[in-house]
N, CA and C atoms as a LAMMPS dump frame, in Angstrom:
ITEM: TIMESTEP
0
ITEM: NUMBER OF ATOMS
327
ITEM: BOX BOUNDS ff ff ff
-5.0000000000000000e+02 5.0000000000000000e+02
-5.0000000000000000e+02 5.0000000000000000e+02
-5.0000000000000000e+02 5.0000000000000000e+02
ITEM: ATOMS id mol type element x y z
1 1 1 N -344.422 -93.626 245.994
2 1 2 C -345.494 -94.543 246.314
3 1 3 C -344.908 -95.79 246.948
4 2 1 N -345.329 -96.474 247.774
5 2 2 C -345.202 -97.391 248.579
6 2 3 C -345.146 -98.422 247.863
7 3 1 N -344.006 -99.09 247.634
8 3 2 C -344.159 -100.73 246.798
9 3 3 C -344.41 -101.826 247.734
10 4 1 N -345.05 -101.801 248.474
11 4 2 C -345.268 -102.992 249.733
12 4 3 C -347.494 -102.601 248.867
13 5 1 N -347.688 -103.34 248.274
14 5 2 C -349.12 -103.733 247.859
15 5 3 C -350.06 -103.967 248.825
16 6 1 N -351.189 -103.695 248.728
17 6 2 C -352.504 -104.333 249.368
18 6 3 C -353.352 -104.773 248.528
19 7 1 N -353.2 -106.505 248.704
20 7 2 C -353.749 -107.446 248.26
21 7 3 C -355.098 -107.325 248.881
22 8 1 N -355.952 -107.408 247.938
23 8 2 C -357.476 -107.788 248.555
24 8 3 C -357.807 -108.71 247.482
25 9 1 N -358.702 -110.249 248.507
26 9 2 C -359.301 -111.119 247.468
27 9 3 C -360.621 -111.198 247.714
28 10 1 N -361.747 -110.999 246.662
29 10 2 C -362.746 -110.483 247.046
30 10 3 C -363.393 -112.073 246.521
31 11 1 N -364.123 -112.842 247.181
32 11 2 C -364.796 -113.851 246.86
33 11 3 C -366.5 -114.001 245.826
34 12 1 N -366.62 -114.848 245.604
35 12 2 C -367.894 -114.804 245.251
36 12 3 C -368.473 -114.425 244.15
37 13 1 N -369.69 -114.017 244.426
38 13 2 C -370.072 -112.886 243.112
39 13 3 C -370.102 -111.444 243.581
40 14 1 N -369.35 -110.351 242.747
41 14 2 C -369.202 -109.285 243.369
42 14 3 C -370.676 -108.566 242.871
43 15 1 N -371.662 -107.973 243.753
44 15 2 C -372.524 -107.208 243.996
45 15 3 C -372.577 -105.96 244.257
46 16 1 N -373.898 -105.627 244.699
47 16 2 C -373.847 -104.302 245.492
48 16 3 C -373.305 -104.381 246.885
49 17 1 N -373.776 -105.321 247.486
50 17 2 C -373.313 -105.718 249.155
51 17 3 C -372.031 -106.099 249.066
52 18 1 N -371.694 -107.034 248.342
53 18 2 C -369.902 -107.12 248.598
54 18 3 C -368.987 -106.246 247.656
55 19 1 N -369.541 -105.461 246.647
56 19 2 C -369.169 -104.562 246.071
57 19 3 C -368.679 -103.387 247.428
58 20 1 N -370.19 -103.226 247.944
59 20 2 C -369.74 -101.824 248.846
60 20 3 C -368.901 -102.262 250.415
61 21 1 N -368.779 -103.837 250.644
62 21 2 C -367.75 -103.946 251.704
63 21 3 C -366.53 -103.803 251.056
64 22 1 N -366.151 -103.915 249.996
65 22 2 C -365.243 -103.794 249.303
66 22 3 C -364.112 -102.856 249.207
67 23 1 N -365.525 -101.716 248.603
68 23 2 C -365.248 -100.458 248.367
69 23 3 C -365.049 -99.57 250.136
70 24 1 N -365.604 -100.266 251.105
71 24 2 C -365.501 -100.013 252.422
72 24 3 C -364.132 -100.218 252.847
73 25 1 N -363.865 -101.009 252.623
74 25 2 C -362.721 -101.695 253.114
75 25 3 C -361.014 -101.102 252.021
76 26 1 N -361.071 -101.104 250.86
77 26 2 C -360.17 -100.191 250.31
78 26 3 C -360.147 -99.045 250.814
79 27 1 N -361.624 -98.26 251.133
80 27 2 C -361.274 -96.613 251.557
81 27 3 C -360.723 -96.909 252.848
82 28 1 N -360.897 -97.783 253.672
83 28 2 C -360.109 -97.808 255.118
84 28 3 C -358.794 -98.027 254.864
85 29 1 N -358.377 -98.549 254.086
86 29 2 C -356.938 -98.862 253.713
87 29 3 C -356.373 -97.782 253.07
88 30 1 N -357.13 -96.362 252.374
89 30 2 C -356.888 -95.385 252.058
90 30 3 C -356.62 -94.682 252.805
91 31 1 N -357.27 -94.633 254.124
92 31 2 C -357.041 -93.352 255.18
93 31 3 C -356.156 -93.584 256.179
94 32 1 N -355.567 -95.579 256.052
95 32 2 C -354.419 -95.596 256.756
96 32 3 C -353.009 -95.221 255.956
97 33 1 N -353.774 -94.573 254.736
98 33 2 C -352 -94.459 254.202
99 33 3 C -351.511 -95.064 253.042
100 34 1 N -352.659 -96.522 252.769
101 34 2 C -351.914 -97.53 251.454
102 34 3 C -352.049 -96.713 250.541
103 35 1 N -351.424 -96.867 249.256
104 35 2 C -351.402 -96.353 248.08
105 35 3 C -351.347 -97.509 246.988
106 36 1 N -350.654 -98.643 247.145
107 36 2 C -351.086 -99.675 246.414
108 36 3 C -352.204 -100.709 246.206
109 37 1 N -352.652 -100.896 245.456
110 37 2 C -354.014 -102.245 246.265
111 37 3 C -353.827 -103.272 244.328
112 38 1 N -353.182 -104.299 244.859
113 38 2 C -353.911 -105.212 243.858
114 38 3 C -355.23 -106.227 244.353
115 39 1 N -356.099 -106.317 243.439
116 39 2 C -357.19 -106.78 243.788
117 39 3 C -357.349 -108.33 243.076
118 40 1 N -357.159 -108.956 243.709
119 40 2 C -356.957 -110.428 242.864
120 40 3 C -358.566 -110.9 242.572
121 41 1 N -358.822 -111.056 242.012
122 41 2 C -360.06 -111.611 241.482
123 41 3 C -360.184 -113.208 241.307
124 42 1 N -359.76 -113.488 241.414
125 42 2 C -359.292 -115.287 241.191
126 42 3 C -360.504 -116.076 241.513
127 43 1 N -361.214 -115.983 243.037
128 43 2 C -362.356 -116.638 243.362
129 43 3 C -363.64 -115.866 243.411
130 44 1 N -363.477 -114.619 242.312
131 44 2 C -365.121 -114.292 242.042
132 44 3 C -365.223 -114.922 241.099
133 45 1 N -366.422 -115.459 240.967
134 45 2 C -367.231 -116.434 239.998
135 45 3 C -367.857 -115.318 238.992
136 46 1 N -368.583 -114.424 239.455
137 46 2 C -369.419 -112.975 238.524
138 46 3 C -369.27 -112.016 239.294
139 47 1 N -369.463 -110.89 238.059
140 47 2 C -369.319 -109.205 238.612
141 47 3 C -370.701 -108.636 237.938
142 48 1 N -371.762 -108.18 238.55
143 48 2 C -373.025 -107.854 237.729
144 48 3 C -372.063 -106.293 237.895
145 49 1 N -373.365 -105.106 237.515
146 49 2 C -373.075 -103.813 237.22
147 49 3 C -373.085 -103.051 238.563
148 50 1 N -373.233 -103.543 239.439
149 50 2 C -372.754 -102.764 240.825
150 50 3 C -371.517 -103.452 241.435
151 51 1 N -371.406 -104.369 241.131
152 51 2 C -370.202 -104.767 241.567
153 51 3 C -368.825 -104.048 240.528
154 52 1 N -368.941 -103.957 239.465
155 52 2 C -368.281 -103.194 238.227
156 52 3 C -368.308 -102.119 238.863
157 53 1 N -368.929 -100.966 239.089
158 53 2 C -369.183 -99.4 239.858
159 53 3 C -368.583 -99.706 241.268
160 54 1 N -368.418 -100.665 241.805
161 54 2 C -367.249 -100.782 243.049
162 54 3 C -366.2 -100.715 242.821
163 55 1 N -365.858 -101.625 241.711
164 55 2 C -364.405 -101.663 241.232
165 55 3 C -363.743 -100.125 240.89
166 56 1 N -365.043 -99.723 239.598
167 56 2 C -364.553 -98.629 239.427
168 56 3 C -364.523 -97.24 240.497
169 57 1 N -365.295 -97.085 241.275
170 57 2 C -365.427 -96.267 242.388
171 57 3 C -364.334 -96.449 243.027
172 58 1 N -363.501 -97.66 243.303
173 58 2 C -362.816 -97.477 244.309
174 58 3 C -361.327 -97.35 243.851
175 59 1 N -361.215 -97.439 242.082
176 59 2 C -360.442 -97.339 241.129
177 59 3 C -360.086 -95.72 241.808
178 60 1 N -361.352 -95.398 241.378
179 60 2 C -361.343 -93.354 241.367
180 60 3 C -360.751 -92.675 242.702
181 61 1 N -361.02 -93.675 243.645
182 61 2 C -360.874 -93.198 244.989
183 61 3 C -359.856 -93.656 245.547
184 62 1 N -358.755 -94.421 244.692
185 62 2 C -357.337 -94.325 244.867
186 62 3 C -356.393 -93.548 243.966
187 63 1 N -356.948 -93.464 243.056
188 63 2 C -356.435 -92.543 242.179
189 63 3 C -356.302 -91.006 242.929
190 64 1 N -357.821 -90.6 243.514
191 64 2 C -358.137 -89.063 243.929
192 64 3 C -356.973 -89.375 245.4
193 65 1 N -356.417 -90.418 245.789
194 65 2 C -355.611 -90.226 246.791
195 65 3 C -353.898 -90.7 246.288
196 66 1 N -353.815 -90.65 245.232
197 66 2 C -352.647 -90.321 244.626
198 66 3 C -351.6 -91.474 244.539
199 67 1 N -352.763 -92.85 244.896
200 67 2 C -352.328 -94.345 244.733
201 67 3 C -352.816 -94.713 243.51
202 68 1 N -352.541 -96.028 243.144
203 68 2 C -352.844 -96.979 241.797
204 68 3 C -353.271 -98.294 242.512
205 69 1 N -354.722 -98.737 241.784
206 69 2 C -354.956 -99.815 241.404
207 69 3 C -355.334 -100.955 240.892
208 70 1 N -354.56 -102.152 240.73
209 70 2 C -354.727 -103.037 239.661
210 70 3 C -355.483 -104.298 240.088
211 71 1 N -355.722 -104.967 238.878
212 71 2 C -356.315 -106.663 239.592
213 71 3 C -355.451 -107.47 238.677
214 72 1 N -356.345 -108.661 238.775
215 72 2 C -354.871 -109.951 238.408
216 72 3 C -356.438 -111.122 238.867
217 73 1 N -355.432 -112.222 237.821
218 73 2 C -356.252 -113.831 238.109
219 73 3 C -357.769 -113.734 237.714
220 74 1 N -357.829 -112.785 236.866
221 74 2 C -359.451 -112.575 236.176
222 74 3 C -359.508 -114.098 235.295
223 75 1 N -361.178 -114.623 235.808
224 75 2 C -361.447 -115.641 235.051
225 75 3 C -362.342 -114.846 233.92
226 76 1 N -362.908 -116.353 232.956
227 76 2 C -363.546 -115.76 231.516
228 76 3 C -364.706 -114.57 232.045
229 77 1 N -365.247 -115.151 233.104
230 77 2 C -366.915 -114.483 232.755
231 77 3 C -366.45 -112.796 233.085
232 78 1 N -365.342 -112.768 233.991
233 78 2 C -364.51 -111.39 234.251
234 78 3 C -364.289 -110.437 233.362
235 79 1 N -363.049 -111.486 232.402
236 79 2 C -362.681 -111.285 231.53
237 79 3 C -363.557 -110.694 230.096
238 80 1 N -364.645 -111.417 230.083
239 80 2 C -365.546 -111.073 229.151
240 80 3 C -366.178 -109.592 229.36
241 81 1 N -367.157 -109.595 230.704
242 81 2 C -367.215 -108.322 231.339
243 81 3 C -366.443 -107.053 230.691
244 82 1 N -365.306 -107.151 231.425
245 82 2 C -364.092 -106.137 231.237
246 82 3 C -363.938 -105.798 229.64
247 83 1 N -364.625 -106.492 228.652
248 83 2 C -363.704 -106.333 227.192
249 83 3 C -365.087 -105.739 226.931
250 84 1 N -366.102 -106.397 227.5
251 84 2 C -367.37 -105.639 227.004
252 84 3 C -367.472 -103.802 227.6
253 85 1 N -367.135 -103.555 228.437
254 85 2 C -367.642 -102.533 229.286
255 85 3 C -366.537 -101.621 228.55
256 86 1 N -365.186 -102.431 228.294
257 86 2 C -364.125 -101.788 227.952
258 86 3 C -363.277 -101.272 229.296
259 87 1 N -363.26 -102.331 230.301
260 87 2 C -362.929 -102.05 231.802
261 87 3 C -361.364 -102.28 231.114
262 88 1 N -361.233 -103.107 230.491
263 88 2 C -359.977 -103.994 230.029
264 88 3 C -358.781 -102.688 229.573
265 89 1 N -359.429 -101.69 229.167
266 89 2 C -358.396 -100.625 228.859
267 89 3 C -358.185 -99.394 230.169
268 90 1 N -358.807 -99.552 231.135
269 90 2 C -359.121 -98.839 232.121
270 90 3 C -357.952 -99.427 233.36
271 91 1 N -358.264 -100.547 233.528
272 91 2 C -357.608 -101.392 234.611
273 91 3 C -356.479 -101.775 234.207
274 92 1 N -355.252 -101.544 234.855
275 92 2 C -353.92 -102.956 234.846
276 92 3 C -354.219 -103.864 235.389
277 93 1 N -354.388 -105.108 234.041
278 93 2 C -354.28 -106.405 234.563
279 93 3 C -353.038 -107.013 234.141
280 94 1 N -353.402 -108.172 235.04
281 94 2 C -352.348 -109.063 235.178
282 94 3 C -352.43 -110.539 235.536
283 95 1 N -352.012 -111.193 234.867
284 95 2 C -352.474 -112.67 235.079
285 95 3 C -352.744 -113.166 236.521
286 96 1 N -351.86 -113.36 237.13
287 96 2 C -351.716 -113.311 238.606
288 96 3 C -350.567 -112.112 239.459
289 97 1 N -350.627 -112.67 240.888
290 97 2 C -349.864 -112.037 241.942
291 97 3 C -348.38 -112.156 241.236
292 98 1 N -347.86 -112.92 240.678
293 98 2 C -346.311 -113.119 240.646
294 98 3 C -346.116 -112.2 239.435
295 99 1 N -346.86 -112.021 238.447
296 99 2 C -346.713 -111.324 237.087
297 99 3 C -346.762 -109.783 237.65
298 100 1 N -347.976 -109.617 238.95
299 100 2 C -348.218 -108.222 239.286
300 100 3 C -346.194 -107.679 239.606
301 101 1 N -346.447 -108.354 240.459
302 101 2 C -344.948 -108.702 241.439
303 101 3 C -343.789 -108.369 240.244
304 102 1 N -343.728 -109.036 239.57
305 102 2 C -343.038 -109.381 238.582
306 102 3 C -342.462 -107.77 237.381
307 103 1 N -343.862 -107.601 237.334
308 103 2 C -343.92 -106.685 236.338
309 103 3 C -343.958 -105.189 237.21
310 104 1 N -345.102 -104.733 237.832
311 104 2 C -345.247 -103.52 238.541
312 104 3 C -343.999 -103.489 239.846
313 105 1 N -344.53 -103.832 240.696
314 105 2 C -343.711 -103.85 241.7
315 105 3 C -342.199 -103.728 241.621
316 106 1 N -341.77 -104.718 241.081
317 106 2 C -340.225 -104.332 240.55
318 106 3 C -339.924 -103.027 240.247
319 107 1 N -340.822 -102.794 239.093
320 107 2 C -339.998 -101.807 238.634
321 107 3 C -340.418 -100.521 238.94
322 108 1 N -341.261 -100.53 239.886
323 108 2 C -341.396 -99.138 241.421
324 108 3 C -340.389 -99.06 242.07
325 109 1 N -339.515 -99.941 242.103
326 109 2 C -338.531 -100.079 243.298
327 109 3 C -337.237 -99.015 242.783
């Protein structure tokens, strides 16, 4: 697997509409080949339940292409989300980019 990452920072509140550019935009990065994607979350404010089914959809649809991926820089209302849904055991998180870096990445190499 490719240790060179694809960072995506998804702004806002994640929805159905920026959920599915999202999920648009990872599968394009799928069919060029990436296999890594960390997804930094840092400047979404909320994730309702279609924006959650992006995440996870596009979770599935790197997985079914034989990549991994994680997020990082989750704030509370995220954070809360994730422990409720039980996303929190599903997803590698990670505080931020340098911990991702730090921790995963390295030790792909």
């Amino acid at each position: 697997m490719s240790t060179n990452p694809k960072i995506l920072q998804p702004s806002g509140i994640l929805n159905a509409i920026s959920g599915n550019q999202l999920r648009r935009e990872i599968n394009d990065h799928i069919a060029a080949g990436d296999k890594l994607f960390l997804i930094d979350l840092e400047a979404v404010e909320f994730i309702d339940s279609s924006g959650l089914g992006a995440l996870v959809s596009s979770m599935q649809n790197i997985k079914a292409s034989g990549g991994e991926m994680c997020v990082c820089s989750i704030g509370e209302q995220v954070k809360m989300l994730f422990e409720l849904t039980k996303m929190n055991k599903i997803f590698k998180i990670f505080a931020n980019q340098q911990e991702f870096h730090d921790s995963f990445v390295a030790t792909e190499k």
